[in-house]
C-alpha positions in Angstrom: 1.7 5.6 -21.8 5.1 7.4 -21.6 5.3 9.3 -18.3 8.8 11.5 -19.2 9.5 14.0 -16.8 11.6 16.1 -19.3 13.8 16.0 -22.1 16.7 14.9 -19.5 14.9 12.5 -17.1 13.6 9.9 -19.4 10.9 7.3 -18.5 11.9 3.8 -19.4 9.6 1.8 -17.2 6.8 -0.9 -18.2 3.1 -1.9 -18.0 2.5 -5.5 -16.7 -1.1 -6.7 -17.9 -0.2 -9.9 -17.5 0.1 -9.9 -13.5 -3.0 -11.3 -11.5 -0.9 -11.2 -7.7 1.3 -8.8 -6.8 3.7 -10.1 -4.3 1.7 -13.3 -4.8 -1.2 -12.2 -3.0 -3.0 -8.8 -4.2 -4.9 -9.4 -7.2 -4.3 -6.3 -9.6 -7.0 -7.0 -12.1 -5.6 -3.8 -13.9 -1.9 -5.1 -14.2 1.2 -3.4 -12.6 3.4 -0.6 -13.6 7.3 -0.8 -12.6 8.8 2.8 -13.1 12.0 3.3 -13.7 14.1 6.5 -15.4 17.5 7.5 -17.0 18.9 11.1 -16.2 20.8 12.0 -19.1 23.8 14.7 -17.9 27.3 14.6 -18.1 27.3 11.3 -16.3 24.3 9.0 -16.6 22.2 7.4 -14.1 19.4 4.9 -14.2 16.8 5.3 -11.7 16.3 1.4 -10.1 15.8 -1.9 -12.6 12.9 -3.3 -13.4 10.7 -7.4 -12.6 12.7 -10.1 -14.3 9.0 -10.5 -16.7 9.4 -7.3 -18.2 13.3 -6.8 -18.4 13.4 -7.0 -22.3 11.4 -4.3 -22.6 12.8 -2.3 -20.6 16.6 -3.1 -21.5 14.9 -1.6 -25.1 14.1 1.5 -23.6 17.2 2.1 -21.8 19.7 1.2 -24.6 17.2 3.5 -26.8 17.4 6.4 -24.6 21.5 6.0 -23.9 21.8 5.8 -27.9 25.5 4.2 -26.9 25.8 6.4 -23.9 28.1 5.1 -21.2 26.1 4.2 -18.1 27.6 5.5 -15.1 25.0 5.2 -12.0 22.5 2.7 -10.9 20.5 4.3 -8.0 19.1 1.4 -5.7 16.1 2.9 -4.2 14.9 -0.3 -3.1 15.8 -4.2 -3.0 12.4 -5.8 -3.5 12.6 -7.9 -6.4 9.8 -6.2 -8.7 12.8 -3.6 -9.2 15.5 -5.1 -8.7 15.7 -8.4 -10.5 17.2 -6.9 -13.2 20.5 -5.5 -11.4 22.8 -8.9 -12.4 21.9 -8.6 -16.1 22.3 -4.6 -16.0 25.6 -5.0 -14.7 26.5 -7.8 -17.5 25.7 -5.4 -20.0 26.8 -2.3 -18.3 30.4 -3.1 -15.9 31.4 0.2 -16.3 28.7 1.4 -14.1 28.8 2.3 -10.4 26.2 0.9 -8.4 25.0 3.8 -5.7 23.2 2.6 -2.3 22.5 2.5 1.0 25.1 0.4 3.8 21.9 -2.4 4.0 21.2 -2.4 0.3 25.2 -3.5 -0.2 24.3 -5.8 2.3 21.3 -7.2 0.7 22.6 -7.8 -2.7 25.0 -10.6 -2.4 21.7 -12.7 -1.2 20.7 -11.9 -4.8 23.4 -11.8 -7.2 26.7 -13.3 -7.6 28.6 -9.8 -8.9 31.5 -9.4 -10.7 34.5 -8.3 -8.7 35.5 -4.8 -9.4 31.7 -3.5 -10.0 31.7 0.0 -8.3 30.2 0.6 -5.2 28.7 4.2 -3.6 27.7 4.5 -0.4 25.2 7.0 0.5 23.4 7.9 3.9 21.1 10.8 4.6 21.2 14.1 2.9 24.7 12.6 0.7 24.7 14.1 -2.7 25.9 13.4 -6.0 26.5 15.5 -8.9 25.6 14.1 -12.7 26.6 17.6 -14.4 23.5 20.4 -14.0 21.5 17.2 -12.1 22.1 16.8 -8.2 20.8 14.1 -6.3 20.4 14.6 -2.9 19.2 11.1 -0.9 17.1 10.4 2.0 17.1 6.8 3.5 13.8 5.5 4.2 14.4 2.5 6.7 11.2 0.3 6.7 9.5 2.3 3.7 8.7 -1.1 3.4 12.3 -2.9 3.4 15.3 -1.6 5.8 17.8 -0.7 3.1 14.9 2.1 1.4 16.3 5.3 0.2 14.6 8.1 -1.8 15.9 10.6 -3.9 15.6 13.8 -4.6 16.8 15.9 -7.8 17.6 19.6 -7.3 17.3 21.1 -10.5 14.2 19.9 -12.1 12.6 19.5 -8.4 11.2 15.6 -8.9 11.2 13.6 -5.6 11.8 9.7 -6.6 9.9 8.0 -3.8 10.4 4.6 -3.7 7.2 2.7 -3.2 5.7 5.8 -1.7 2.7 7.6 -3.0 2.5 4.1 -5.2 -0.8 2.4 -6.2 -1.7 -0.7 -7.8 -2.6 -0.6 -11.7 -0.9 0.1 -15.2 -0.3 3.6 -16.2 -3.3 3.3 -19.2 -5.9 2.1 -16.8 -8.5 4.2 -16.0 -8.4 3.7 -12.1 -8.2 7.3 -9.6 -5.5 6.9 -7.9 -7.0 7.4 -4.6 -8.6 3.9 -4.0 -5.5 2.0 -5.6 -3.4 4.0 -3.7 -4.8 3.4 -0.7 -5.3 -0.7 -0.8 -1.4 -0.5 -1.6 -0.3 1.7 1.2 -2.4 -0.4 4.1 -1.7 -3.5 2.4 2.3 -3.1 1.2 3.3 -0.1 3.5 0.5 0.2 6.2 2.2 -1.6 9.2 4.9 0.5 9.3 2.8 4.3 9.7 5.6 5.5 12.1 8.8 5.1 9.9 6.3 6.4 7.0 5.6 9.8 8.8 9.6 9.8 10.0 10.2 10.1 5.8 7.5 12.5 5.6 9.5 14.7 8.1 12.6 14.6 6.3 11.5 15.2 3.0 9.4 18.2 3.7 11.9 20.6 3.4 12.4 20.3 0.1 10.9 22.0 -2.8 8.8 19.1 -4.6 7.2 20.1 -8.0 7.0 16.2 -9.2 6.7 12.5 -6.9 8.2 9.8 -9.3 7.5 6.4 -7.7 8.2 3.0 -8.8 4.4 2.1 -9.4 1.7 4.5 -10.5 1.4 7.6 -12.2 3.9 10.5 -11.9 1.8 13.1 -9.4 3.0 16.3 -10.7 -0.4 18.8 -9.2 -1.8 19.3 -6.2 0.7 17.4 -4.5 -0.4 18.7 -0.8 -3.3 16.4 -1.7 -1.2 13.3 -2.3 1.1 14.3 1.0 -1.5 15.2 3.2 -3.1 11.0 2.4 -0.1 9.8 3.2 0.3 12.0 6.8 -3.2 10.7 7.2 -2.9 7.3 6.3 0.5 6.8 8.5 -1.1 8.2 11.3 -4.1 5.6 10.9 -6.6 8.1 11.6 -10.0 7.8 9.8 -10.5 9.8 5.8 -14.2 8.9 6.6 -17.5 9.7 9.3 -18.9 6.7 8.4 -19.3 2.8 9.2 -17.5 -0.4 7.3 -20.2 -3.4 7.9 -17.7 -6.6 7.4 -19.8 -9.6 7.0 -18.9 -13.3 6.8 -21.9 -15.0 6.5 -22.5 -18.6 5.6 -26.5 -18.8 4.0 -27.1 -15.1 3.8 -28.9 -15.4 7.3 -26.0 -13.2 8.8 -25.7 -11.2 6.1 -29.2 -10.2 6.2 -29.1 -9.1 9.4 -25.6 -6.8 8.4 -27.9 -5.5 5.9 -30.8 -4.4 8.2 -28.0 -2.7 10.6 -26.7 -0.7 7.7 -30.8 0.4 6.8 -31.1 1.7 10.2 -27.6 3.4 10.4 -28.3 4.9 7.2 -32.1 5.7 7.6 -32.1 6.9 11.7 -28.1 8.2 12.3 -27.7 9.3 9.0 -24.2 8.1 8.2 -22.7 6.8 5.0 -22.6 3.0 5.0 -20.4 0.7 3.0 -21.2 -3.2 3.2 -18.7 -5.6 2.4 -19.5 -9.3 2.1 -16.2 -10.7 3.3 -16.6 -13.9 1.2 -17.0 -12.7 -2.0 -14.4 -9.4 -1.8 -11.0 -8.7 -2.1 -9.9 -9.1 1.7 -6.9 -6.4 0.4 -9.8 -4.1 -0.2 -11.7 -4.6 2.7 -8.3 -3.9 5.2 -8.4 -0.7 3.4 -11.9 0.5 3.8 -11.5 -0.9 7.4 -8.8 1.8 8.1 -10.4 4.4 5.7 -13.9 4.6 8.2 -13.5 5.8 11.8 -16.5 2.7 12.5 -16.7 -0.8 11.9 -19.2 -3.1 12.4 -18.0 -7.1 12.3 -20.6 -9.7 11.6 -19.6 -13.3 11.7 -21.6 -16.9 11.3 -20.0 -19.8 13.7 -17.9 -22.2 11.9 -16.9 -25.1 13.8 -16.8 -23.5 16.9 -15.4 -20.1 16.1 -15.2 -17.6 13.1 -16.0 -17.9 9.5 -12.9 -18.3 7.9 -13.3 -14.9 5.6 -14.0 -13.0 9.0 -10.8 -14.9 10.5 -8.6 -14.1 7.9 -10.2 -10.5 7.6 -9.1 -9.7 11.8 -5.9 -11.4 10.8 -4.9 -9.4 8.3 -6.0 -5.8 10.2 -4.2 -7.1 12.9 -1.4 -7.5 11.3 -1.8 -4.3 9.6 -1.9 -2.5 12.6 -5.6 -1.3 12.8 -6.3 1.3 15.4 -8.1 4.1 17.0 -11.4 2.8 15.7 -14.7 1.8 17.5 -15.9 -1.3 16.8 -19.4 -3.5 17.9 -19.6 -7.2 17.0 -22.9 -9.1 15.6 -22.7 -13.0 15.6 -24.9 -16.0 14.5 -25.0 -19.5 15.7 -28.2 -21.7 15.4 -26.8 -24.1 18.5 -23.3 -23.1 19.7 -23.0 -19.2 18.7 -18.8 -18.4 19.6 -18.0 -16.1 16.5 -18.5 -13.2 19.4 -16.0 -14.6 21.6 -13.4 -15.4 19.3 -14.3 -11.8 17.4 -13.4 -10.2 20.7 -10.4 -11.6 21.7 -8.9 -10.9 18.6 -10.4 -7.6 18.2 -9.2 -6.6 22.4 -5.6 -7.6 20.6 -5.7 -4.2 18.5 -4.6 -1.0 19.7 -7.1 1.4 20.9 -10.2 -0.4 19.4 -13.3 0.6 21.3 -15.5 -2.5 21.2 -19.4 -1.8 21.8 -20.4 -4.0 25.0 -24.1 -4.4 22.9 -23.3 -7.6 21.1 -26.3 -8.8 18.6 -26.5 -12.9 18.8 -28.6 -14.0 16.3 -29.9 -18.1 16.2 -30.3 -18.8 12.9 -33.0 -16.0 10.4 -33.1 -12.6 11.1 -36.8 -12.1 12.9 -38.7 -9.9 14.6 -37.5 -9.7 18.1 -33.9 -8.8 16.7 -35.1 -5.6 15.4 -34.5 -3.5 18.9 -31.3 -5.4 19.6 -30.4 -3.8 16.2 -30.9 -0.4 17.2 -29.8 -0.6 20.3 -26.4 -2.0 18.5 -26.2 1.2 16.2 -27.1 3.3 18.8 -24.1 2.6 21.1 -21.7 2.8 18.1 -22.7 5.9 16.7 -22.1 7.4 20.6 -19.7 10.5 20.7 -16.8 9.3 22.8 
């Protein structure tokens, strides 16, 4: 699926099926599309470089779409190696080229290729231009959108906003996925920790009359785009898209799980709020992070394991921590047939979160879920569902 923006900004990026991790650790079980594009002008310029397992395709498309054209730009948008791998064999082909960047991605690329001396170097900070003939790009660095040495750019004449990895999701171009949901597991997941610099970018750019957001993974976004924009102000904020409450449950015989499962009966059935279960064990944990930050309440429901959390909920609090989970309110059910600590331990890391309301009802199961949990139970959903 060709995503050309016109007959001068040509798409020459590719579709990875083959990819099961991204970044080694998100499983994209719909592949991975690395964007990339030539602006054909009076000078040429190719829009970043492409992962080292596609760069024979893609050194196709761009020799196709030059037809023997000189190459006179690379734009560096961003170091990460799913783009940039191919800059040393570009440069081979291509030493005519002038490499355009930020100060940090200069500083950045010697720590990934040995270059020729004499390859020419651009140096570009904030609202810099450069003319190609009736193109302009105009850039806007992007510090820590995710990597320091980010930039974005922005063309004047046919309006199109090359973002980077913002406004990115995880898939191929032909899969069928919204890009809502993909979109949102890669922003928590790739760009999520760093919401302030994120809304900094957001600032900058919104100035300028946008009628198309390239990035380097997903779909071109070419309607609505207020929609798209206004996900990201939300997102980078970490403010809830959602009324309802995530039940995360790491449960080790389906006795915890059981008891997650009555919870989200009486949420749903006496408070009347949407209610998405997640068994921790058996989900993408990349997922779960980003349904955590996508509801405004979470419920965490762990089994002991040798003397503190289940490992899926462990790893789970790890990863939100790390991700910067906030602003949320938060109650805690635990099981433990003769030493219950998963509470404890669920706390403390929980109390290490920024402005995470944690319910002081805490539901300690021993062992099944009976009987005499049942008003413990709504006593738990009760206090969560409070108005603060």
């Amino acid at each position: 699926m060709a995503q050309h923006i016109s007959h001068s900004i040509r798409y020459i990026g590719c579709n990875d099926h083959t990819l099961d991790l991204f970044e080694g650790k998100y499983p994209v079980p719909q592949g991975m599309a690395y964007n990339s594009y030539l602006i054909l002008d009076e000078k040429t310029a190719v829009m970043d470089t492409m992962d080292i397992r596609c760069s024979e395709e893609w050194f196709r498309k761009l020799d196709g779409e030059l037809n023997g054209r000189r190459l006179d730009y690379l734009i560096i948008s961003h170091m990460e190696p799913d783009h940039a791998a191919s800059i040393g064999l570009l440069v081979e082909r291509h030493p005519e080229l002038t490499i355009v960047g930020t100060a940090k991605t200069f500083a950045m690329l010697p720590l990934y290729f040995a270059l020729p001396e004499g390859v020419g170097e651009h140096i570009v900070a904030d609202n810099d231009t450069l003319t190609l003939g009736s193109h302009t790009l105009q850039f806007v660095t992007a510090p820590m959108v995710h990597w320091p040495e980010v930039m974005v750019t922005y063309e004047h004449s046919e309006r199109v906003l090359f973002s980077a990895d913002a406004f990115g999701r995880f898939g191929t171009l032909d899969c069928e996925a919204e890009w809502e949901d993909e979109a949102r597991r890669y922003y928590y997941n790739i760009v999520g920790k760093y919401g302030a610099q994120v809304q900094t970018l957001l600032k900058k750019v919104a100035p300028l009359d946008i009628a198309v957001i390239a990035s380097l993974h997903g779909p071109l976004l070419t309607e609505n785009l207020g929609y798209y924009i206004g996900k990201y102000d939300t997102w980078s904020r970490y403010a809830p898209e959602a009324s309802g409450v995530l039940i995360a449950c790491a449960s080790i015989y389906g006795n915890t799980m059981r008891a997650a499962q009555r919870l989200a009966e009486i949420l749903s059935e006496k408070h009347g709020v949407d209610v998405r279960l997640i068994d921790l064990a058996r989900h993408d944990l990349s997922a779960a992070v980003a349904e955590a930050f996508r509801y405004e309440r979470m419920v965490v429901a762990s089994s002991t394991y040798d003397g503190g959390i289940f490992t899926p909920m462990e790893q789970f609090l790890q990863l939100l921590a790390h991700k910067g989970y906030r602003s949320r309110r938060v109650a805690i059910i635990e099981n433990g047939s003769w030493a219950p600590m998963a509470a404890r331990r669920m706390r403390e890391a929980l109390e290490t979160m920024r402005d995470v309301a944690i319910c002081s009802n805490t539901v300690t199961l021993r062992g099944t879920l009976k009987e005499c949990y049942e008003e413990p139970l709504h006593a738990l959903a009760a206090q969560l569902m409070e108005h603060e």
